[in-house]
C-alpha positions, 0 to 999 in steps of 0.5 A: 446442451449440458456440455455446452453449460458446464464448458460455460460454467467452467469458462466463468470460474477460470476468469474468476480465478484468474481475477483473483490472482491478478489481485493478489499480484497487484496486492503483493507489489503495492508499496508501503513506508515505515514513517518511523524508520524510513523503510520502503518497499512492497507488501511482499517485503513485510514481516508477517505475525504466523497467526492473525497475519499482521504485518510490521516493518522488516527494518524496525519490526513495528506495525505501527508506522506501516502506511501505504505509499498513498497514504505517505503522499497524501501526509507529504501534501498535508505537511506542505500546506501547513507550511508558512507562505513566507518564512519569517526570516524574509520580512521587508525592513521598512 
C-alpha cells in the first residue's frame, strides 16, 4: 500500500516537472520587439544583465524599449485609431 502512494507521489511530481518545463519552452520563444531600433526576436535572443537578470535589446543594448509582440500589436492597433478618418488633403471643393 505505501509503494503504491509513493509510485502516486512520484507520478504527481513527474507532471509537475514536465509543466514546468513546458513553461519555460513556451517562455523562451515568446517574441519581443526593440520599439527603438526595430529589433525582433525571441526571449531567447536577448541580453541578459549576470546579476538581477534583465533583459535588454541584443541590437541597441537598451531595456527600455523591449516589449512583448502583444504589447507591439496592441500599440499598432492604438496607433491606427488615432488616425484621421479622411486625410486632410481629400476634402470636396464645393
Amino acid at each position: 500500500m505505501m509503494s503504491a502512494k509513493i509510485n502516486h507521489i512520484n507520478h504527481q511530481l513527474r507532471e509537475l516537472q514536465i509543466q514546468q518545463l513546458e513553461a519555460e519552452q513556451k517562455a523562451a520563444t515568446e517574441m519581443f520587439d526593440c520599439v527603438d531600433c526595430a529589433w525582433e526576436g525571441t526571449k531567447s535572443q536577448l541580453g541578459s544583465w549576470l546579476f538581477g537578470g534583465k533583459r535588454f535589446c541584443p541590437e541597441c543594448g537598451d531595456s527600455r524599449w523591449l516589449v512583448t509582440r502583444a504589447e507591439y500589436n496592441e500599440m499598432m492597433r492604438e496607433d491606427d485609431t488615432c488616425k484621421l478618418s479622411h486625410p486632410l488633403s481629400c476634402h470636396k471643393n464645393s
